[in-house]
C-alpha positions as CSV (number, residue, x, y, z in Angstrom):
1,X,77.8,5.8,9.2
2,X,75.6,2.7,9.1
3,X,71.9,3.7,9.8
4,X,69.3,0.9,11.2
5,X,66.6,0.3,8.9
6,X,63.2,1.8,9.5
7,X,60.4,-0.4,11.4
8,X,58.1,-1.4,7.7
9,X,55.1,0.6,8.2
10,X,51.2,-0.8,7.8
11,X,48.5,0.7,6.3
12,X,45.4,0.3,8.5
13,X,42.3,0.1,6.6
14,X,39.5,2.3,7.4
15,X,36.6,2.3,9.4
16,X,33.6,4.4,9.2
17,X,31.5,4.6,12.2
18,X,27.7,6.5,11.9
19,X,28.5,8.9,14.9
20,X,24.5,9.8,14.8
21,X,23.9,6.3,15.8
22,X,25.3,5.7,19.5
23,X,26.2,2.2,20.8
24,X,24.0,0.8,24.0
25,X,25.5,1.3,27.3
26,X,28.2,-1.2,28.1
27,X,28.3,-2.3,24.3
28,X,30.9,-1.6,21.5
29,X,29.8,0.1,17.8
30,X,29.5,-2.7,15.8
31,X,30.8,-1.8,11.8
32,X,30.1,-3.4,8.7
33,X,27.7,-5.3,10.1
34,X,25.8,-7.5,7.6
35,X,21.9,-7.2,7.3
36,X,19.7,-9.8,7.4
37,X,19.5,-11.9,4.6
38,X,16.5,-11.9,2.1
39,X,14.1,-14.7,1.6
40,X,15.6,-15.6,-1.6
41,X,13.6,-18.9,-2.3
42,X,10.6,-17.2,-1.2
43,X,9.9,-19.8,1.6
44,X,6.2,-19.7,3.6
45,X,6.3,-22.1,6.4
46,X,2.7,-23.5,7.3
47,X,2.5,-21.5,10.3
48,X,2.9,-18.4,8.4
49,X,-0.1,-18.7,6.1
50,X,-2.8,-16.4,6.8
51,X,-6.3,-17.6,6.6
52,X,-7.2,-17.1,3.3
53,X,-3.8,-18.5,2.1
54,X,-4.6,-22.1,4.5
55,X,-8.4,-22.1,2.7
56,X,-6.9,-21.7,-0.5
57,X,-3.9,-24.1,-0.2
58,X,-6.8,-26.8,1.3
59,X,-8.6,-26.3,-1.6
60,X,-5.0,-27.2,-3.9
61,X,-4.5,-29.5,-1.8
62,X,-7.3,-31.8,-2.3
63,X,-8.3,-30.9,-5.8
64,X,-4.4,-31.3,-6.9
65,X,-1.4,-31.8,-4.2
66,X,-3.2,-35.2,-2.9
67,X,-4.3,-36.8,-6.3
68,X,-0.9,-36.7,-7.7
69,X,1.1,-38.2,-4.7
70,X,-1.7,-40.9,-4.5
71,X,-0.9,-41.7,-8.3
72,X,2.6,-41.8,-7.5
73,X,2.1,-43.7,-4.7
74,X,0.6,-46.3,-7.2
75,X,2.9,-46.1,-9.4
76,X,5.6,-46.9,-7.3
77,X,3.4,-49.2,-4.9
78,X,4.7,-51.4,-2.0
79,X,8.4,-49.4,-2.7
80,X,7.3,-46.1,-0.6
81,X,8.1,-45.8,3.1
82,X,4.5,-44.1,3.9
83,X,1.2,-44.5,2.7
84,X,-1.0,-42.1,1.1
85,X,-3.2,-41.4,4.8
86,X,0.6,-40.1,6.4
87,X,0.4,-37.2,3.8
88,X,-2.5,-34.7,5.2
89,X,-2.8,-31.3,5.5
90,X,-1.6,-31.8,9.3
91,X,2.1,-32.9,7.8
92,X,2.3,-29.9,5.4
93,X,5.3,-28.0,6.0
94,X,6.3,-24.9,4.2
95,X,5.8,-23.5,0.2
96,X,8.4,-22.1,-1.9
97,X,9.2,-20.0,-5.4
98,X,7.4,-17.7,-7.2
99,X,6.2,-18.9,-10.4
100,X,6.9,-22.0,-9.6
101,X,5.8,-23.6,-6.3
102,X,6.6,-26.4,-4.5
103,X,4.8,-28.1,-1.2
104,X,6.9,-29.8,0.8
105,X,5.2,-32.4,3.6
106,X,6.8,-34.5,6.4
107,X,5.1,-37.5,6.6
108,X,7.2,-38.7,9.6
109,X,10.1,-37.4,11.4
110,X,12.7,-39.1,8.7
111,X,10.7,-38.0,5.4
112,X,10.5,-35.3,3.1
113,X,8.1,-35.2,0.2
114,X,8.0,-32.4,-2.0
115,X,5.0,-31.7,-4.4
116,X,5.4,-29.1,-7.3
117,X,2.3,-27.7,-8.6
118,X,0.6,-27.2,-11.7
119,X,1.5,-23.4,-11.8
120,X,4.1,-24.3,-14.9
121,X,1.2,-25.7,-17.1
122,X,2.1,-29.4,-16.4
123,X,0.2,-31.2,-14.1
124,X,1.1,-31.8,-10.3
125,X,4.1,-34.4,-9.6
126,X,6.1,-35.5,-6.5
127,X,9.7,-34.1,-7.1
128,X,11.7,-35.0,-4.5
129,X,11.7,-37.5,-1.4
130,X,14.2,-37.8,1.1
131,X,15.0,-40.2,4.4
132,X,17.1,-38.2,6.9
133,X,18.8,-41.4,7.9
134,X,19.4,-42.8,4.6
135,X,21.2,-39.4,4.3
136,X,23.2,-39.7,6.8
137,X,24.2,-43.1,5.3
138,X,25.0,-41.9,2.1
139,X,27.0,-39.3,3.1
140,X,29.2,-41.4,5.0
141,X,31.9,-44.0,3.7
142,X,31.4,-47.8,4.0
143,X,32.6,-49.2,7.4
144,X,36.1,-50.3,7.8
145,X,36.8,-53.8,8.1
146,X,32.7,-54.9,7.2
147,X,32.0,-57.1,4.2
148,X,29.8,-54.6,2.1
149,X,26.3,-56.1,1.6
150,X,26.5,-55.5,-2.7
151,X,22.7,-57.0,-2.8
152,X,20.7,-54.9,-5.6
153,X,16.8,-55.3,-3.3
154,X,15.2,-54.3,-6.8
155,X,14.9,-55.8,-10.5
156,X,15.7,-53.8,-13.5
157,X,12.0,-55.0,-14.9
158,X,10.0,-53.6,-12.0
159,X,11.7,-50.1,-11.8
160,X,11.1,-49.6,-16.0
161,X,7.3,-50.8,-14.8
162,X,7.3,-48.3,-12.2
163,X,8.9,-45.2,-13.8
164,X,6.5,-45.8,-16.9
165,X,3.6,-45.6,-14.1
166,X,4.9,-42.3,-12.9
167,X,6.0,-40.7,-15.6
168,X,4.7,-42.3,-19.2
169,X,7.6,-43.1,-20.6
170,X,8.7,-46.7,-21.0
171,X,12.6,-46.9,-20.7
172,X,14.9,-49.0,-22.2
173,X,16.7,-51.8,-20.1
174,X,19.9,-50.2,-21.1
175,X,18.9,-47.0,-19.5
176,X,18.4,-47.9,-16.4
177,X,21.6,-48.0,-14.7
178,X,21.6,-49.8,-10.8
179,X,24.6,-49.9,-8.7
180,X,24.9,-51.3,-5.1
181,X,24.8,-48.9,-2.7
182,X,27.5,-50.2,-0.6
183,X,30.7,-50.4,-2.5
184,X,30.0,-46.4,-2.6
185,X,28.7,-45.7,1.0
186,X,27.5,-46.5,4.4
187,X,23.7,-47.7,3.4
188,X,24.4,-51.6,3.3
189,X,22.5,-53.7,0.4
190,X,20.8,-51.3,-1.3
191,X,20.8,-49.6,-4.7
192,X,21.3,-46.2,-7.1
193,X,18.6,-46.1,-9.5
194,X,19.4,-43.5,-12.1
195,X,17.4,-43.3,-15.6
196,X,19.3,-42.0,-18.4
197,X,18.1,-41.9,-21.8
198,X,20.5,-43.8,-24.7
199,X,23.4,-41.8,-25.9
200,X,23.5,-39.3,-22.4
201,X,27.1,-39.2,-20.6
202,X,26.0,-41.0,-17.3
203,X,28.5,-38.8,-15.2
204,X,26.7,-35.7,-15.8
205,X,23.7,-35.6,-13.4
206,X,21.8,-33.0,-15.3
207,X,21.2,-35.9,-18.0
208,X,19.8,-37.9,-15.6
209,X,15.7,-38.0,-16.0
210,X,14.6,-39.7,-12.6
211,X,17.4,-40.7,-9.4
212,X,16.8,-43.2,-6.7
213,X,17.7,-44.5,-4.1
214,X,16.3,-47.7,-2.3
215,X,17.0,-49.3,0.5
216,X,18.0,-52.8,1.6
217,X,13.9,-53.7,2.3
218,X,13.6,-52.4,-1.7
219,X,11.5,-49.1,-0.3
220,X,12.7,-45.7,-2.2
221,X,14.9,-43.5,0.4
222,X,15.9,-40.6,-2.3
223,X,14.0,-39.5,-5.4
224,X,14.4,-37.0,-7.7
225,X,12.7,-35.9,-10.7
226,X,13.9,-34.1,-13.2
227,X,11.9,-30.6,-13.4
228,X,11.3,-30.5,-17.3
229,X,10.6,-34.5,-17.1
């Protein structure tokens, strides 16, 4: 006698509803419900601050935050896309870590400047700048069917002048690597500046000690420092 095979069985998994805790009126009881991430990075926007924290981060900011972007601005003069009276306490934005902090400023609605502190024992630097359209740029491919504009807008002997302003150290003019923007993305005639030191494997990123970007006028649209630079 032939026998019809029994319908495969599933094991629901199981769900623990807090019966103390009714759901509001018209609602279902919502389970497993994820809390609210922490502030992980310890961000502090500017609105935030309390009063002492906006009279003592004034204080930073003039005695420390505002002297090192002006001596980065130097260093790096007539390649930034702002000048040094576009960075106030007005454009300050948010703080973040620990032990560490950075500042990080919006100059205008397409830049971001962030400041580290001297809270490591070395002195105060500019760590990072960044143009939200040049971003958008370099995340996107070159345009089909364009001729890519492969001009490089900045000479190998100005950026070894430049870095040596910002950060001491005279490179080499084998490490300083440029490559046209263009035959990698969207951001037409301008250049990757990376400075590697001799004998560092130029695909790894970590080696790299200073990365930039500049656009096809020659003004910096990315830069990044590294932190132990």
């Amino acid at each position: 006698m032939n026998h019809s095979p029994k319908e495969k069985q599933t094991r629901q998994p199981a769900v623990f509803v807090n019966k103390s805790v009714s759901a509001p009126e018209g609602d279902t009881a919502q389970t497993n419900r994820l809390s609210k991430p922490s502030n992980l990075l310890n961000i502090v926007k500017a609105a935030d601050f309390s009063e002492k924290e906006k009279a003592d981060f004034a204080e930073k900011f003039r005695k420390e935050l505002k002297p090192a972007v002006d001596k980065w601005l130097l260093a790096y003069k007539d390649h930034i896309p702002f000048e040094s009276a576009d960075l106030s306490l007005e454009k300050f934005h948010s703080r973040m870590g620990k032990r560490i902090l950075t500042y990080t400023f919006m100059p205008d609605q397409d830049t971001t400047v962030v400041v580290r502190d001297s809270s490591d024992g070395k002195p105060a630097m500019v760590d990072y700048l960044m143009s939200r359209k040049a971003a958008v740029a370099l995340n996107n491919l070159p345009q089909s069917g364009a001729v890519p504009d492969l001009t490089i807008p900045i000479a190998r002997e100005d950026v070894i002048r430049m870095v040596k302003a910002d950060s001491g150290v005279e490179f080499k003019p084998n490490e300083v690597i440029i490559r046209p923007t263009a035959a990698a993305c969207a951001l037409n005639g301008g250049a990757f500046v990376n400075i590697l030191p001799t004998g560092k494997d130029p695909n790894n990123a970590l080696n790299f000690k200073i990365m930039m970007v500049v656009g096809a006028d020659g003004k910096l649209v990315n830069y990044e420092r590294d932190p132990f630079f």
